[in-house]
C-alpha positions as CSV (number, residue, x, y, z in Angstrom):
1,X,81.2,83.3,90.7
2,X,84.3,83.2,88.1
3,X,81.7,83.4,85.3
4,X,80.2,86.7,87.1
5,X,83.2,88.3,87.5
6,X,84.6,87.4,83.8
7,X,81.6,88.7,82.6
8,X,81.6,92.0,84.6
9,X,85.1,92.3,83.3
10,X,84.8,92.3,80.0
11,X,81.2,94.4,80.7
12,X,83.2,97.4,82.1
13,X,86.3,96.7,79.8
14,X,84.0,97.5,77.3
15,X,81.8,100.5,78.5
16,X,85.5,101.6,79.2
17,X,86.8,101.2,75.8
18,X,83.2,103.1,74.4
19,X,84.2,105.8,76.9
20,X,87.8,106.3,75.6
21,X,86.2,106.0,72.1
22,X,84.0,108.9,72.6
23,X,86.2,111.0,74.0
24,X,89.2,110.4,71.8
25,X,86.7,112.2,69.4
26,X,84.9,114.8,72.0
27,X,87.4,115.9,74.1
28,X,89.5,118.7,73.3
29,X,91.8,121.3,74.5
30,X,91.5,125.2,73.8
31,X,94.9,126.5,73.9
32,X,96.1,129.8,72.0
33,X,99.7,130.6,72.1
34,X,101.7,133.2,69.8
35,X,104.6,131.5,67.4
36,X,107.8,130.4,68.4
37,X,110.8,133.2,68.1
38,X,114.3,132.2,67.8
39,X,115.6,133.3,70.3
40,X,115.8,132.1,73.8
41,X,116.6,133.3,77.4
42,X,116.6,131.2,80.9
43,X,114.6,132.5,83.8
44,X,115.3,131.1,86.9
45,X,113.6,133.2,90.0
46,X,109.7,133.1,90.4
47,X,106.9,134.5,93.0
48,X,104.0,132.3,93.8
49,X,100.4,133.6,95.7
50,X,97.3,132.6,95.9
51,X,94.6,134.7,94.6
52,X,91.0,134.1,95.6
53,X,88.4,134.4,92.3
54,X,84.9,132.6,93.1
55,X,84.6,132.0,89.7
56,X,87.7,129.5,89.7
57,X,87.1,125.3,90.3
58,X,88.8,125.4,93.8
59,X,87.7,129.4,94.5
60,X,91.5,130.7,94.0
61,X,94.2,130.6,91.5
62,X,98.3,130.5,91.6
63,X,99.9,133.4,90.3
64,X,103.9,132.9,89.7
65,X,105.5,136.5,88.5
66,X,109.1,137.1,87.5
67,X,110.9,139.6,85.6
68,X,112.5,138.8,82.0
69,X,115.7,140.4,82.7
70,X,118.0,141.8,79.7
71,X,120.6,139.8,81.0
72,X,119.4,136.6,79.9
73,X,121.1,134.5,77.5
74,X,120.0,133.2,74.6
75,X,117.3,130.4,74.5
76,X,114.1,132.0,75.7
77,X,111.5,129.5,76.2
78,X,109.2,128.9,78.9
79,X,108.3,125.2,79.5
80,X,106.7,124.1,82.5
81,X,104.2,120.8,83.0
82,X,100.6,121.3,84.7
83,X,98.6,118.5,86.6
84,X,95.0,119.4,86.1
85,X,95.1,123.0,86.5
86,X,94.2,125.6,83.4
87,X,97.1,127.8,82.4
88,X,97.6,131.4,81.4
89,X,100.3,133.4,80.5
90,X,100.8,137.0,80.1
91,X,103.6,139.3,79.4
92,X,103.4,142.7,80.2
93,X,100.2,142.2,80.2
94,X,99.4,141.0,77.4
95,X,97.8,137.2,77.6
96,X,100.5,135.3,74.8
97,X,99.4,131.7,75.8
98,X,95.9,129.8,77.2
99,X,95.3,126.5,78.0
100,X,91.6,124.9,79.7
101,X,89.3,122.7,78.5
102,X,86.8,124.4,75.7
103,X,82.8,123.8,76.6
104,X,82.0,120.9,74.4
105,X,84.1,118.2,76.5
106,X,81.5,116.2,77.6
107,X,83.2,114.2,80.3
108,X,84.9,115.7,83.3
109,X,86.5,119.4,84.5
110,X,90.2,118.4,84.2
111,X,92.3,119.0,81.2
112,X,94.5,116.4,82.1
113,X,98.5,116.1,82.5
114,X,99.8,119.1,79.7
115,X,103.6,120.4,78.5
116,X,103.1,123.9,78.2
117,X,105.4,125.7,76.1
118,X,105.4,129.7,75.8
119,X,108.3,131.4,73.3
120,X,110.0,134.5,74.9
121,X,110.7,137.2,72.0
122,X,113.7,139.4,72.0
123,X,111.2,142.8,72.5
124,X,109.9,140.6,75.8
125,X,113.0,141.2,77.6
126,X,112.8,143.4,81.1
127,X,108.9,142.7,81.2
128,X,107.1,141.0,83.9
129,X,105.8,137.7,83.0
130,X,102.9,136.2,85.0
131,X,101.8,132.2,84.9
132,X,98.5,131.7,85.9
133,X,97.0,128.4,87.2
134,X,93.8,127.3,87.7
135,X,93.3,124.0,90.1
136,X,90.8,121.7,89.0
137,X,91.2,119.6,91.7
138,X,91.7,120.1,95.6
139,X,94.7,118.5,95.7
140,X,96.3,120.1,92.6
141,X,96.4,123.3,94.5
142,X,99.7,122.5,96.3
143,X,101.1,121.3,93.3
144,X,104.2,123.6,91.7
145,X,104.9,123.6,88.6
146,X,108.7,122.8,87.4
147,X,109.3,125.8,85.4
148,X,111.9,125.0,82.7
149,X,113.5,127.5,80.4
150,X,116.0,126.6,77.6
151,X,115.7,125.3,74.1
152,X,112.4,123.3,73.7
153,X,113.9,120.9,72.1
154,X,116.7,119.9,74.6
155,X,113.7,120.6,77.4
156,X,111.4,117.5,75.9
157,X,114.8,115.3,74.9
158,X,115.7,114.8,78.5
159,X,111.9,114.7,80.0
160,X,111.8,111.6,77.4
161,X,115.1,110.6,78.3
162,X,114.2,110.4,81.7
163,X,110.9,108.2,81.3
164,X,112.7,106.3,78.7
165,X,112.7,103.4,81.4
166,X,108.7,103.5,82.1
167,X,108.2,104.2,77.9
168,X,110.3,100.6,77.4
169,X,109.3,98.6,80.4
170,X,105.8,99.5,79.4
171,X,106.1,98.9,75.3
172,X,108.1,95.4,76.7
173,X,104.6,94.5,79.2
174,X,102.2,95.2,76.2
175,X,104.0,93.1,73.7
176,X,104.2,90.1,76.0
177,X,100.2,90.5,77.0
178,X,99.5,90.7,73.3
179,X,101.9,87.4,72.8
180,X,100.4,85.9,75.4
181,X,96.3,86.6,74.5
182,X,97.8,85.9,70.7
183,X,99.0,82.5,71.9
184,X,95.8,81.4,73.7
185,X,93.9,82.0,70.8
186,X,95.7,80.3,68.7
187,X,95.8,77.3,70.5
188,X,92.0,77.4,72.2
189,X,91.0,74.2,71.0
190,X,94.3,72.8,72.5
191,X,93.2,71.4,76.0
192,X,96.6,71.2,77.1
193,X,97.1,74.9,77.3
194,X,96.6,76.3,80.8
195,X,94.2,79.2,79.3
196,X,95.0,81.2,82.8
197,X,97.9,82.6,80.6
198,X,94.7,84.6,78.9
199,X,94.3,86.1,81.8
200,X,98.4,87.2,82.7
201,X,98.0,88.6,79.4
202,X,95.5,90.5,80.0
203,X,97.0,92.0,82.9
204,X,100.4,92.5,81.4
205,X,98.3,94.8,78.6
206,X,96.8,96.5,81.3
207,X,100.4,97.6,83.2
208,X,101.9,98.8,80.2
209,X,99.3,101.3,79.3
210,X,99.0,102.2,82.5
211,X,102.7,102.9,82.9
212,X,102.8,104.2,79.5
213,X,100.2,106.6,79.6
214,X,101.2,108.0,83.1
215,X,105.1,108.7,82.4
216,X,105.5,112.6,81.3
217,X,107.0,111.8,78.5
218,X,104.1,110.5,76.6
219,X,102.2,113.9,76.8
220,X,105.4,115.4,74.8
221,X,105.0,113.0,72.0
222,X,100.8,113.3,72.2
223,X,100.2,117.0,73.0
224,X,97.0,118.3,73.5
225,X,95.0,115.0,74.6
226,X,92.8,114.9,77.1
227,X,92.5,111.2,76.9
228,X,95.8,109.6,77.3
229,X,95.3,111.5,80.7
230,X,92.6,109.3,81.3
231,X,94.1,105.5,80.3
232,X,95.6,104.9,83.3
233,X,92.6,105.4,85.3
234,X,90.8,103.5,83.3
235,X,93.5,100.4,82.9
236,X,94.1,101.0,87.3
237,X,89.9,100.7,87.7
238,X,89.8,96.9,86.3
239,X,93.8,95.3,87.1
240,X,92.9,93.6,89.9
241,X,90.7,91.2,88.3
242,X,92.7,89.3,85.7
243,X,95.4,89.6,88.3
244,X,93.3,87.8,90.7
245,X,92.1,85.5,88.2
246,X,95.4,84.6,87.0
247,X,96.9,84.0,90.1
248,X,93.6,81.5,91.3
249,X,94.4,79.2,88.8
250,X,98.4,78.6,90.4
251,X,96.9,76.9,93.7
252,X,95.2,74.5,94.5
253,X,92.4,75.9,96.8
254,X,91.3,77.7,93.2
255,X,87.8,77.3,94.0
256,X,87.8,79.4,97.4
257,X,85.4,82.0,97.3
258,X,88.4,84.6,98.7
259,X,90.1,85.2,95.6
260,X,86.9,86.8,94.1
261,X,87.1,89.7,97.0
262,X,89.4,91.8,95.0
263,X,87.4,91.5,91.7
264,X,84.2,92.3,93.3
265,X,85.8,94.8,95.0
266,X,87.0,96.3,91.6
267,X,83.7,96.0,89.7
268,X,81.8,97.3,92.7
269,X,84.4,100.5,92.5
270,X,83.9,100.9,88.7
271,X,80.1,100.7,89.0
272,X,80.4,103.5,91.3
273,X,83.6,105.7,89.3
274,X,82.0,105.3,85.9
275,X,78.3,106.9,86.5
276,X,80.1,110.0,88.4
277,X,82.4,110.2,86.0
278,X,79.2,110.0,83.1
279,X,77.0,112.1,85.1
280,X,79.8,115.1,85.8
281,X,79.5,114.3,89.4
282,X,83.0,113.4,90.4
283,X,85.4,112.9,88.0
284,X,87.7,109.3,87.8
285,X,90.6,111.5,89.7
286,X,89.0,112.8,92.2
287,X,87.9,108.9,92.8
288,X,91.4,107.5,92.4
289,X,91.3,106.6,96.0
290,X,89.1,103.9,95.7
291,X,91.1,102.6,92.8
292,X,94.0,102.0,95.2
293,X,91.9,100.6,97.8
294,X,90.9,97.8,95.3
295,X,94.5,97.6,94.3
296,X,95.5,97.5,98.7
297,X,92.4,95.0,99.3
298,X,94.3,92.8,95.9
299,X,97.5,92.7,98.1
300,X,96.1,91.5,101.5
301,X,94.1,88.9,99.8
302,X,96.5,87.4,97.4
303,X,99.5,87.3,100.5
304,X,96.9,86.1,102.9
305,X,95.8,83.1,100.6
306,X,99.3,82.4,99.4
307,X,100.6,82.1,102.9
308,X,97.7,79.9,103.4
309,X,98.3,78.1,100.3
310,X,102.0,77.3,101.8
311,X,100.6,76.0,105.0
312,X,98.4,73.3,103.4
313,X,100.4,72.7,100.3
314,X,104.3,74.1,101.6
315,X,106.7,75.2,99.3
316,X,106.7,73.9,95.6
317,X,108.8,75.7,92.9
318,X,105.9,77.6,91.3
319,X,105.0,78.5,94.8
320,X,108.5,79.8,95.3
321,X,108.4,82.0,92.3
322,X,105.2,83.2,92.8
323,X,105.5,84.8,96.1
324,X,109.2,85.8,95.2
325,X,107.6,87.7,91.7
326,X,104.4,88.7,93.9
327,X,106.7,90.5,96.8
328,X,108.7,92.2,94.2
329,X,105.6,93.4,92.4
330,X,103.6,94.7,95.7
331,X,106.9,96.1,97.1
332,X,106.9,98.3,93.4
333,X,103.6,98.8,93.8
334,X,103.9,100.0,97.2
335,X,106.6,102.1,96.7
336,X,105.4,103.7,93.6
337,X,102.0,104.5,95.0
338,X,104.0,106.4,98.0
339,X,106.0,108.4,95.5
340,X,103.0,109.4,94.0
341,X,101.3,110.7,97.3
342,X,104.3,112.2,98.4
343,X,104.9,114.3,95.3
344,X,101.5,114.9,95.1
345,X,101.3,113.5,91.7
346,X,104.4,115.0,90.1
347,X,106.9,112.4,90.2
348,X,107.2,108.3,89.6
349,X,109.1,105.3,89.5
350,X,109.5,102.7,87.7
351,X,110.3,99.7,90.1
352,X,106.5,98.7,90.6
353,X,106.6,98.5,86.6
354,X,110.1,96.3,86.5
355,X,108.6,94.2,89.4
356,X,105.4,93.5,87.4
357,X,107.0,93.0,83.4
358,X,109.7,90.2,85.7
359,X,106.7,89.0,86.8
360,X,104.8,88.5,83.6
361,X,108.4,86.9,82.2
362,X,109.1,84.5,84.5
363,X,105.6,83.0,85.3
364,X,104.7,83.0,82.0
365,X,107.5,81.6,80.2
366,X,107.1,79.0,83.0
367,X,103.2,78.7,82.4
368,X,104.1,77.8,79.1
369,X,106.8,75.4,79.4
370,X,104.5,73.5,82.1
371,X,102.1,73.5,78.7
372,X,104.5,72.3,76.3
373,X,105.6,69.5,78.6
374,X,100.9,69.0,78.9
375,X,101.3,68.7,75.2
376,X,103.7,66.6,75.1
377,X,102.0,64.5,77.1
378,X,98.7,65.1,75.3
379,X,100.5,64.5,71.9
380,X,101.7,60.8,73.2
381,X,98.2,60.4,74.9
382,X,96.6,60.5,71.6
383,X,99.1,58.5,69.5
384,X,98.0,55.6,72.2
385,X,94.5,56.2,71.7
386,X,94.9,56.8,67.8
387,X,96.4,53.0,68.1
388,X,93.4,52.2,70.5
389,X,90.5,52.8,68.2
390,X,92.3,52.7,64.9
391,X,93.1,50.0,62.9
392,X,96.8,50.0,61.5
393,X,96.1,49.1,58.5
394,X,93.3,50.6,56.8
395,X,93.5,54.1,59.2
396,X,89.4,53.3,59.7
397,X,88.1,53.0,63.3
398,X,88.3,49.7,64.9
399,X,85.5,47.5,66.8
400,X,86.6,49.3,70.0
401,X,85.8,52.6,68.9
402,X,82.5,50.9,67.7
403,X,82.2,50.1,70.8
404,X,83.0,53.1,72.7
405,X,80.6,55.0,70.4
406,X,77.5,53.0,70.7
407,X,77.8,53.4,74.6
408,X,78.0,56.4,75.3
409,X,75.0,58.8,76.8
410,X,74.5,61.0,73.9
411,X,74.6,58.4,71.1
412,X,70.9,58.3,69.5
413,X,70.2,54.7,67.7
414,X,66.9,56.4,66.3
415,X,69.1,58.2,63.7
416,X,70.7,55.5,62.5
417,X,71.5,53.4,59.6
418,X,73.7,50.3,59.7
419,X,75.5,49.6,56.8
420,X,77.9,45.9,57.0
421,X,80.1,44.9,54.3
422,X,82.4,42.0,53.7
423,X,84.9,41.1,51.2
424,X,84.9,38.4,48.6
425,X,87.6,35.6,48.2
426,X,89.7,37.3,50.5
427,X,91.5,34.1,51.8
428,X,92.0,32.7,48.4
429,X,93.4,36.1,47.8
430,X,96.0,35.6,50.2
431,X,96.1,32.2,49.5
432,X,96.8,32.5,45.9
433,X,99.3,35.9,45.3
434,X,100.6,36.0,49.4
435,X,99.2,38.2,52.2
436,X,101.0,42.0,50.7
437,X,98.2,41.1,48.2
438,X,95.1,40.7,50.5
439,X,96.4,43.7,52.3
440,X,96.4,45.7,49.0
441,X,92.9,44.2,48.6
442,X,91.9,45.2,52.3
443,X,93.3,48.9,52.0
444,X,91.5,49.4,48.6
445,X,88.5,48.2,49.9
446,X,88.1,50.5,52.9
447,X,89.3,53.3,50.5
448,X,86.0,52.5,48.2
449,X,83.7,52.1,51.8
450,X,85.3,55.6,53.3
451,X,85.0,57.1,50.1
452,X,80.8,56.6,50.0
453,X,80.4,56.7,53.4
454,X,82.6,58.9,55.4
455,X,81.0,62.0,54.9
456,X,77.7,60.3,55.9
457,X,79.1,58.7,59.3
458,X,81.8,56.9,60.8
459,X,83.4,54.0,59.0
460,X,85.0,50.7,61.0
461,X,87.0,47.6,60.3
462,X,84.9,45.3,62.8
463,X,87.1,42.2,61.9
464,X,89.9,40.6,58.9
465,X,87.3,41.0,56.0
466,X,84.3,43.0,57.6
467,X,83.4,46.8,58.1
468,X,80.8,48.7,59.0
469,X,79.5,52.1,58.2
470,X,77.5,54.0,60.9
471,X,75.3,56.1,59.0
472,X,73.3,59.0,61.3
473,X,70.9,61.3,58.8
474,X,70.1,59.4,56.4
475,X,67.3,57.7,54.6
476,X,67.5,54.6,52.9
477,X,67.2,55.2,49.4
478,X,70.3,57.3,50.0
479,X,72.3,54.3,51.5
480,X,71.5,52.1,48.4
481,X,72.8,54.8,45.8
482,X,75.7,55.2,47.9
483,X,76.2,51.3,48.0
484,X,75.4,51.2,44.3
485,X,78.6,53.7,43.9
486,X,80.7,51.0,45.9
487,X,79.9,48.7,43.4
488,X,80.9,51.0,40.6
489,X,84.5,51.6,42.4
490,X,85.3,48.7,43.0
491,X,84.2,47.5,39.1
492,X,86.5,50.3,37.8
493,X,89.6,49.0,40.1
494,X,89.1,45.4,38.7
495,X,89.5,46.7,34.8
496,X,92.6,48.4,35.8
497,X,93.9,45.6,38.3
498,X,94.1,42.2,37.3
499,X,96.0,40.9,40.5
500,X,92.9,41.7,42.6
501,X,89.7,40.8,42.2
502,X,87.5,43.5,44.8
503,X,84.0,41.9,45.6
504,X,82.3,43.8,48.4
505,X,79.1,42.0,49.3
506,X,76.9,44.9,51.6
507,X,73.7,45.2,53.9
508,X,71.8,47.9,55.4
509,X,69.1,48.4,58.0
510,X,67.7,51.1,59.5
511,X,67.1,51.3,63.9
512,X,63.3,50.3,64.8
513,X,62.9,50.2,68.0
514,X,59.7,47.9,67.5
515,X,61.9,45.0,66.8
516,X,65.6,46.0,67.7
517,X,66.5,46.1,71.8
518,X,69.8,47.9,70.8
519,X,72.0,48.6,68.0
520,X,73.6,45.5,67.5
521,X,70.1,43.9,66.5
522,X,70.0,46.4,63.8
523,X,73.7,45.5,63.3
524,X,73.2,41.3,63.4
525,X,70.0,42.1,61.0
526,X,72.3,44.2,58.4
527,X,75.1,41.2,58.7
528,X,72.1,38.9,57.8
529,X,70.9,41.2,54.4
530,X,75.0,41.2,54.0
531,X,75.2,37.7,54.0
532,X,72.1,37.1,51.9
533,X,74.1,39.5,49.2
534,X,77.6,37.5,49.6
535,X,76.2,34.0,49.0
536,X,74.2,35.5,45.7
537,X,77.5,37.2,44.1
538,X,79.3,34.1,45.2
539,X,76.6,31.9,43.0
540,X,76.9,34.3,40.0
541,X,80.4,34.1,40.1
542,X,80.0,30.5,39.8
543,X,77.5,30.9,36.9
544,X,79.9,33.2,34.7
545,X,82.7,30.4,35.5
């Protein structure tokens, strides 16, 4: 199940992401307006009624009239915001400003969430001015524009000084989703690393832009874009699921099929938004309802398994600051969603936004300490098992890991070529010039074996003055140039060294299962051929004395 869902996600994150794509370059507004004047005047008193015209989306439009009176003062500029609806303007009858979708948009009706701005010219004065507005949607026709009139300038300062809260908290959510997903990368192959964080990253991506994207302000610094009206339907459509997925992984009952109802809840919504919305049917809006009922269903689940998860389990710390970061998120939430209903769209808050970027702070600063403190432990972990299958003084691997390797399921004997060596004289060695000698002579040794051998297979110390080399892929003509090389190495060492004398006496054999039960018979067979090799450099040795 958490495969199907992570794989549905990242299916409709990306027919998403195609969708924005194509209509970041499609989608387009037709708006004609006449040139700013500069001068300014501030109308105050409107008329509103509803005219019926078949031709229109919702079969009427608004009509808001007033009179540009002589009286005004001196910034004259109209600016008022429109939530899906078209917009035209006239002035004494004359149309000065337009504003509807043109006919190549391929997706949709709406033109989105616009600042409309329309300059009022000294000869303007004592006309009638008339604001059109087209609903696109049902529930856009109650919707009343704020009409603003000042200096454009000072108009858009204080819209983005108002959703300066939403802009930062927003900015501050994506950052720490792009740390976080950043982060997990860049440790993946660390096992330590609780890799949920991928997922709270995710998430925390997915809140900004859809806080971003919804605050007023941002259509003031993008004008004109149908898709940044669409961002936070598309980042609302899929939020439940990393949330879900996130949150899973902090209890203990992770594998209970509950906390998949919210993500196949989402992906079941998407499947059904995104061909409407494709086809021209219904557009992601009008659907918005069923986003909320995923984000409602993501709620009851997550409260109903974390009280249930405090019954069995009762109250650890990271319980206790997940359910207090949880009720302050779903409180936001809550609240924001209610604001939104309320005003019909117009206004917002940004407490579900604050609730959700403490959220992401606190449980994932704490999701990474708990995986420093795993690494820590990881980091000591394998300093004892480095010691465990290493030998200390060479830095080759030991008997045990030998051991260890020849047992386990997947190791294939078939493949195989053992390769034994032993060293010369190494007690009269110590003997003779003391045992920081016959270490020397044991360290250059395994230097000269790892040097041939350790890009062919692992290479062990099995004992005071024996090694091994495992060799997997290889024939054995190649194993006696290799051990032909050895005795080149070590024969240039001598010239150079005339403390140590470096004799490595070697033996291969190749894995037949015809005569060999296991390994080590191909291993006692090699010491054998090694042997056979010792005692004759041993007798030229003798000869040359």
């Amino acid at each position: 199940m958490s495969r199907f869902v992570k794989i549905s996600y990242m299916v409709c994150s990306a027919v998403l992401m195609i969708l924005f794509l194509v209509m970041l370059i499609t989608c387009r507004l037709d708006v004609s307006s006449r040139g700013d004047a500069s001068g300014y005047a501030a109308i105050t008193d409107f008329n509103v009624e509803s005219v019926p015209d078949s031709t229109a989306e919702q079969g009427l439009l608004q009509r808001y009239t007033f009179t540009l009176d002589e009286s005004d003062t001196v910034d004259r500029v109209l600016a008022f915001f429109t939530y899906h609806q078209y917009a035209e303007v006239k002035i004494g009858g004359e149309t000065v400003y337009g504003m509807r979708t043109n006919d190549g948009n391929p997706f949709g009706r709406t033109p989105g969430c616009v600042w409309n701005h329309v300059a009022v010219r000294n000869e303007d004065l004592g006309k009638t001015a008339e604001v059109i507005l087209e609903p696109v949607y049902k529930d856009a026709v109650k919707v009343v524009p704020d009409f603003l009139l000042g200096s454009k300038y000072d108009i858009y300062r204080d819209k983005i000084i108002r959703d300066l809260p939403s802009l930062v908290l927003g900015t501050i959510a994506v950052c720490l989703g792009l740390i976080y997903v950043i982060y997990i990368v860049y440790n993946r192959k660390n096992t330590e690393v609780d890799r949920s964080l991928l997922m709270l990253g995710l998430f925390s991506v997915q809140v900004g832009l859809w806080k971003i994207t919804d605050a007023d302000a941002i259509h003031i610094l993008l004008p004109g874009s149908i898709v940044v009206s669409y961002v936070p339907y598309f980042t609302l459509m899929l939020i439940a699921i990393p949330f879900s997925l996130f949150i899973k992984s902090l209890h203990s009952a992770s594998r209970t099929p509950a906390w998949y109802i919210p993500c196949l809840f989402s992906i079941g919504s998407a499947a059904i938004q995104l061909p409407l919305q494709l086809a021209g049917i219904a557009d992601l809006r009008e659907m918005l309802w069923l986003t909320h009922i995923s984000l409602f269903v993501l709620c009851a689940d997550d409260m109903f398994l974390i009280i249930k998860e405090i019954r069995t389990r009762g109250w650890s710390r990271r319980v206790k600051i997940n359910v207090s970061c949880i009720v302050l998120c779903f409180a936001g939430l809550i609240l924001d969603m209610c604001v939104y209903y309320v005003s019909m769209g117009k206004a917002q808050t940004a407490l579900g936004l604050l609730g959700f970027t403490t959220y992401n702070v606190v449980l994932g600063l704490y999701t990474i300490r708990e995986a420093k403190a795993l690494m820590a432990i990881g980091m000591q972990a394998k300093k004892l098992e480095n010691k465990a299958f290493h030998d200390q003084l060479t830095g080759l691997n030991n008997r045990t890991a030998f051991a260890d390797l020849i047992h386990a399921e997947d190791f294939e004997p078939e493949k195989c070529v053992v390769v034994m060596f032993d060293l010369n004289n190494l007690k009269r060695c110590n003997d003779t010039y003391g045992h920081e000698i016959g270490d020397r002579y044991i360290c250059q040794s395994a230097r000269i074996i790892s040097e041939c051998f350790a890009d062919l297979g692992p290479c062990y110390r099995m004992g005071g003055d024996e090694f091994c080399a495992l060799v997997q892929g290889c024939s054995l003509g190649e194993c006696k140039k290799r051990l032909e090389r050895v005795g080149k190495l070590a024969a240039e060492y001598n010239k150079t060294h005339e403390d140590i004398h470096i004799g490595i006496a070697c033996g291969y054999e190749v894995f037949d299962r015809r005569i060999d039960y296991d390994i080590n018979d191909t291993l006692r067979r090699a010491d054998k051929m090694m042997y056979e090799k010792k005692f004759s450099m041993k007798h030229q040795d003798c000869n040359a004395m």
